[in-house]
N, C-alpha and C positions, 0 to 999 in steps of 0.2 A: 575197831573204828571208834574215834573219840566221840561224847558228844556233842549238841547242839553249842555246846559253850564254846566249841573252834571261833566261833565266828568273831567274837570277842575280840579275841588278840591279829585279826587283818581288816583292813580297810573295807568301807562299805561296798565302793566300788567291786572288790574281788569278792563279794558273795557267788557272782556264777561260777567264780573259776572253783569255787571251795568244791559247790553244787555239781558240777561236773566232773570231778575228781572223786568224791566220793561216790557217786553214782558207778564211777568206774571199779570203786574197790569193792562195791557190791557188787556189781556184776561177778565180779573174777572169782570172790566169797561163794556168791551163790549158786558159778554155771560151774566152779573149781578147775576153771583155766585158765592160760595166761589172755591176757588183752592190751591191745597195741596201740599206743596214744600217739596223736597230731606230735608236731614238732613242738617244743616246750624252752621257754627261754629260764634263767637260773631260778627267778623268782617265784617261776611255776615247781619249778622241783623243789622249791624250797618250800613252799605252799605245802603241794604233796608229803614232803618227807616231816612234814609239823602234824600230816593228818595220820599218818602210819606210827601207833605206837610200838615199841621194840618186841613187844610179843604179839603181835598183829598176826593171826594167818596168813594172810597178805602180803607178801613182799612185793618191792620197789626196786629195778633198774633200769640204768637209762644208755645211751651211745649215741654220739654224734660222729665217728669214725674217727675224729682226730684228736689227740690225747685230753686236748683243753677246749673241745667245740661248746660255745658259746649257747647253741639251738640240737636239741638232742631230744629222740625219742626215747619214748619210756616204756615197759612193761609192768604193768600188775599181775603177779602169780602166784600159786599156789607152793608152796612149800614141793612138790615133786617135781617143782619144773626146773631147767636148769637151763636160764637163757642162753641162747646160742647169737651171734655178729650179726648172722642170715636172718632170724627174727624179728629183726628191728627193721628190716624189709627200708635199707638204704641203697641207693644208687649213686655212681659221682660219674660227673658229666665233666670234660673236659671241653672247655671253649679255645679253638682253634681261629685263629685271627695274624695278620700281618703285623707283625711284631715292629719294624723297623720304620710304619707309616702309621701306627695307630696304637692312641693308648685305650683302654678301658677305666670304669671308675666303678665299686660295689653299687653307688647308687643308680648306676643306668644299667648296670646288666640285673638287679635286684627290677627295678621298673619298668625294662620290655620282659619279665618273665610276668609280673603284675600285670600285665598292659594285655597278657594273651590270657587274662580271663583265668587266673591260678589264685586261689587263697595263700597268704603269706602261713598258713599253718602247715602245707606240704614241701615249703622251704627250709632245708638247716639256712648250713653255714655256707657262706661264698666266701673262697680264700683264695688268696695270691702267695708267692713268693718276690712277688714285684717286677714281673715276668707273667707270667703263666697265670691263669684264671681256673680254677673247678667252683663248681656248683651241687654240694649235695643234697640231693631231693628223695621224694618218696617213688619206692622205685614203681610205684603203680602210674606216676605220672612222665618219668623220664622219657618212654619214645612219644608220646604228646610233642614233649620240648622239643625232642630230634625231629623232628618232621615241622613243628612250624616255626620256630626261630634261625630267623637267614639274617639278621641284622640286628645290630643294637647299638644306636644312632644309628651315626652314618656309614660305621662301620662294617662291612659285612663277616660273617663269622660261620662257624661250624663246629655245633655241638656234637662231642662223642662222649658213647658210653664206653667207660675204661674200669679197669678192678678196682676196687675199694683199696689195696693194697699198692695203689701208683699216687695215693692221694699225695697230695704237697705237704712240704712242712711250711705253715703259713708265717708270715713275715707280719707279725702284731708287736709291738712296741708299747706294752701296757708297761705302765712307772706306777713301783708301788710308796703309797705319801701317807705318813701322820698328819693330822690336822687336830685340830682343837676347836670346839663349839660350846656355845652356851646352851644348844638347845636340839633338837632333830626337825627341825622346820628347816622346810628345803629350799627358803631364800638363805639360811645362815650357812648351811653347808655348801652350797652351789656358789657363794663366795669366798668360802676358805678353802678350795677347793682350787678356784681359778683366781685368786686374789684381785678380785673385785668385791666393789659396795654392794650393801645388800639394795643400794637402789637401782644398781645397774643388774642385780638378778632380778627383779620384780620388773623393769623395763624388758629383758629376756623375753619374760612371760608371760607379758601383756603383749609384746609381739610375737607371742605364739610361736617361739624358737625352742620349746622347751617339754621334751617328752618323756613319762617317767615310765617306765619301763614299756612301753613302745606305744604308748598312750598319751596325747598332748592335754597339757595341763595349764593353768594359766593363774592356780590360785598360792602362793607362797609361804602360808602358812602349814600344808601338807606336811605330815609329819614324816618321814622318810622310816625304812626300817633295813635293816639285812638281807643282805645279797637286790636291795634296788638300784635300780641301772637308768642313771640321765644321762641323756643325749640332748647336747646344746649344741644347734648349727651354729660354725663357725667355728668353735672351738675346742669341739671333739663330745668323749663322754668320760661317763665314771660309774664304777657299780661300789657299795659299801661291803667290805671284806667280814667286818667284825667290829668288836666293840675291845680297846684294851684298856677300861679303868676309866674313872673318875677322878679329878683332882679337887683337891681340898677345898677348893672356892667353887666348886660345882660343876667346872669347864670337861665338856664331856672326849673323851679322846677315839678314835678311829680310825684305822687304817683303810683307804679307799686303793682301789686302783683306776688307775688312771689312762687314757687314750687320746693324747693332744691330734686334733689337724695338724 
């Protein structure tokens, strides 16, 4: 476990997330089993895998069922353990609905599962093929979902529990783009990004259209770092890949990926 100095190099904001991350690789250090983390989006595991140094007793894996899930639990373990699929203790529910009178949208089947009283931490990933709807959760919550979800709007539906092995191949359309900044303040990149002014990002996020990794934000000078994920209503999101170089005039270069509406 690193020292006190982690803290340093991530925002002040994510001091709890540090605090309970490491809290968990004590745990797993000092009871010398493995232990089962909430759902976790990229920046959490990237949190995580900053606090695990390479000779760590400790190891770190994570699984969301589908090759590139987005929201993925995690295990801290002991060097004898040897994560097993069944461990990560996932369920995928299949949403059964009239295809031919009814669309769906993530954020209404994401908001009547909200709506019935469920932490977004027992939620992965909701994936379509542009057809078909699954929903993987934590399989301690799934017949909860089965028994009280008969609708979402106006739509009526029907949750099943199916194999982890019927899951979809999900239809995501991420575009990956070079851009060029002066700086990692998250008005300059949130416009080279969607090729707007940086006063039309600062307008964004004074109307509160603007959440950095799934937290709303409002101030533009936030300095953004690796693997962080904006999401701007109306125009999709974007998470930061990596860093490839510096140019001779200072202009910093990065590959994001990208997810238009």
């Amino acid at each position: 476990m690193q020292s006190e100095a982690v803290y340093q190099h991530f925002r002040s904001a994510e001091a709890p997330l540090i605090a309970e991350f490491s809290d968990l690789i004590n745990q797993a250090a000092d009871e010398y089993r493995p232990i089962l983390t909430r759902f976790l989006d990229p920046r959490e595991r990237f949190i995580i895998q900053s606090l695990l140094p390479n000779d760590s007793t400790v190891k770190f894996a994570c699984w969301g069922v589908t090759e590139h899930a987005e929201r993925q639990r995690g295990i801290f373990y002991p060097a004898y353990f040897v994560p097993q699929k069944s461990d990560f203790e996932l369920a995928l529910l299949q949403i059964h609905y009239p295809l031919k009178f009814a669309q769906l949208k993530h954020s209404q089947i994401l908001g009547t599962i909200l709506g019935n009283g469920l932490q977004r931490s027992v939620i992965g990933d909701i994936i379509t093929d542009e057809q078909q709807w699954q929903v993987i959760v934590d399989q301690n919550i799934a017949v909860y979902l089965l028994d009280q979800i008969e609708r979402i709007g106006r739509t009526k539906v029907k949750f099943e529990a199916v194999s982890l092995d019927q899951v979809l191949s999900p239809k995501i359309d991420w575009e990956r783009l070079d851009i060029s900044v002066l700086s990692w303040r998250l008005d300059a990149i949130l416009a080279a990004v969607f090729h707007f002014s940086r006063k039309k990002a600062k307008e964004l996020l004074a109307a509160d259209k603007v959440q950095l990794n799934w937290m709303p934000l409002m101030r533009p000078d936030i300095q953004l770092k690796l693997q962080d994920i904006l999401s701007i209503r109306g125009y999709g999101r974007f998470k930061i890949i990596e860093t490839t170089g510096i140019s001779k005039r200072g202009r910093i270069h990065l590959q994001v990926d990208v997810l238009r509406k």
